[in-house]
C-alpha positions as CSV (number, residue, x, y, z in Angstrom):
1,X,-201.4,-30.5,-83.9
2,X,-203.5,-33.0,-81.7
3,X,-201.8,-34.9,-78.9
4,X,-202.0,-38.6,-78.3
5,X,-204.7,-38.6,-75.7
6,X,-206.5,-36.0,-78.1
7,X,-206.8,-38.5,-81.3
8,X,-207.3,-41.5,-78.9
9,X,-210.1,-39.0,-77.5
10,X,-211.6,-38.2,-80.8
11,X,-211.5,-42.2,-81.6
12,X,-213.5,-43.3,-79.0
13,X,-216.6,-44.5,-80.0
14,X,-219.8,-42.5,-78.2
15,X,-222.9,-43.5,-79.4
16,X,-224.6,-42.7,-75.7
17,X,-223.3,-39.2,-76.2
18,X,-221.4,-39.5,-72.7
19,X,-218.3,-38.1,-73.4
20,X,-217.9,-34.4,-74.1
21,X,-214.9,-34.3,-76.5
22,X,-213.9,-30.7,-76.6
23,X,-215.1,-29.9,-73.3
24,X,-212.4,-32.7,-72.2
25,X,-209.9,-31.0,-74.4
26,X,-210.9,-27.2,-73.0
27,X,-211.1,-28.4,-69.1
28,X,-207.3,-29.9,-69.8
29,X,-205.8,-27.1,-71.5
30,X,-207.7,-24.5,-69.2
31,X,-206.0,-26.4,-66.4
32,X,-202.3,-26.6,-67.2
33,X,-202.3,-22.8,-68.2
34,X,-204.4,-21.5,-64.8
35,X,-202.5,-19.3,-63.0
36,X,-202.6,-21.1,-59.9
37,X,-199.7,-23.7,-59.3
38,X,-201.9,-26.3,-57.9
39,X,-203.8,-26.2,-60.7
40,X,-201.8,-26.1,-63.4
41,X,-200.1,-29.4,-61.7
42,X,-203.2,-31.3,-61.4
43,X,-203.7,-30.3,-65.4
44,X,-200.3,-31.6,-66.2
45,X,-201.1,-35.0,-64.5
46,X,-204.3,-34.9,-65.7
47,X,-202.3,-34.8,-69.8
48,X,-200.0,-37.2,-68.3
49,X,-202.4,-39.9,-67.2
50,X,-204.2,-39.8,-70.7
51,X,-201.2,-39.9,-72.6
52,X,-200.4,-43.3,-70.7
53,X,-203.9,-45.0,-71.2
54,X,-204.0,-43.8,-74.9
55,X,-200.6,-45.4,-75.1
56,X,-201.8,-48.8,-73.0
57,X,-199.3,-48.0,-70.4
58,X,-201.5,-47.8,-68.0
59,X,-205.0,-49.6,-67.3
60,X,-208.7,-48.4,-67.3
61,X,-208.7,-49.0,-63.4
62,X,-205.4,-47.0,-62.8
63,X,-205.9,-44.2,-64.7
64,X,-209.5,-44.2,-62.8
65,X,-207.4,-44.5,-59.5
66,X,-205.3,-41.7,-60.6
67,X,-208.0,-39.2,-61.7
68,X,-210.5,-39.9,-58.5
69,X,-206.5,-38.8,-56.6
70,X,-206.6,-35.6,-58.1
71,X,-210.3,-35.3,-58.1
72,X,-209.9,-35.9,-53.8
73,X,-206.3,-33.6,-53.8
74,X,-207.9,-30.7,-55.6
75,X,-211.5,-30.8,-54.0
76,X,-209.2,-30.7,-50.0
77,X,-207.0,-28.1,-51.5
78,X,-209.7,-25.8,-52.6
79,X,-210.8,-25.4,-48.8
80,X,-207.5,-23.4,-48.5
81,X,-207.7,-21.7,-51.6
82,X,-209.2,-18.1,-52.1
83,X,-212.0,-17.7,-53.6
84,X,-211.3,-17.3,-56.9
85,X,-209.1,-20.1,-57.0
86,X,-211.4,-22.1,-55.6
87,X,-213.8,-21.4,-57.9
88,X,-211.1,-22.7,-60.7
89,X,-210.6,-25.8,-58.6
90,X,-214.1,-26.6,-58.3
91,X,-214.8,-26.4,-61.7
92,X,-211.5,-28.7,-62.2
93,X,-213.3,-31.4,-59.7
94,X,-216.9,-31.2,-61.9
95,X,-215.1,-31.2,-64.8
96,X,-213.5,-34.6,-63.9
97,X,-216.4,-35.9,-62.3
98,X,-218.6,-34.7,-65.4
99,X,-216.3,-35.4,-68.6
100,X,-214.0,-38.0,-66.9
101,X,-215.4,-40.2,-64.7
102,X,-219.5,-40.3,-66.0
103,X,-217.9,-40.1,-69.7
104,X,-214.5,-41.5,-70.6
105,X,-214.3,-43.9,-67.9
106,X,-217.8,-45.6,-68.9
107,X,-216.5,-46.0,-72.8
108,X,-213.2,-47.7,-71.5
C-alpha cells in the first residue's frame, strides 16, 4: 500500500522526464531502514516533509528549505562519519540533490 507522498508522487505530471519516481521511492525507504541513526533520521524527515506538501500543509518553498537542511546536516555529518557510512550519506545528499531538488522541486 502506497503512502500519501507516494500517490502524490506518482501524480505528478513529468513530461521533461525530471523526476525519477522509483528512484525517489528507493532513496526514501533505503534511508529510513540504513543502519546508521543519522540516517535513518534524515529518511524519516525526508517521509515527513513529503507527507506535509502532498497534504498542502506545507509550501513548495518550505519543503525546499527543509530538504536543502538535511541536504547541509547530512553532507557536515558525513565528515565524521566512517567510511562506509559516509558513503550511505553521500549517496543520501546526491540523491536529494538529483531526484529532489533538480526533479520534484522543478514540477512544483
Amino acid at each position: 500500500m502506497s503512502s500519501k507522498w507516494e500517490d502524490f508522487i506518482d501524480n505528478l505530471k513529468d513530461e521533461s522526464g525530471k523526476l525519477a519516481k522509483d528512484e525517489l521511492k528507493d532513496l526514501v525507504k533505503n534511508t529510513k531502514e540504513d543502519s546508521e541513526q543519522f540516517i535513518k533520521r534524515q529518511g524519516e524527515k525526508l517521509e515527513l516533509y513529503l507527507n506535509q506538501l502532498a497534504s498542502r500543509e506545507i509550501t513548495k518553498e518550505q519543503f525546499e528549505g527543509y530538504i536543502l537542511d538535511i541536504k547541509d546536516l547530512t553532507e557536515l555529518k558525513a565528515i565524521e562519519m566512517l567510511a562506509d557510512a559516509k558513503a550511505r550519506a553521500q549517496r543520501l545528499v546526491n540523491g536529494i540533490i538529483d531526484l529532489i531538488i533538480n526533479g520534484l522541486v522543478f514540477l512544483l
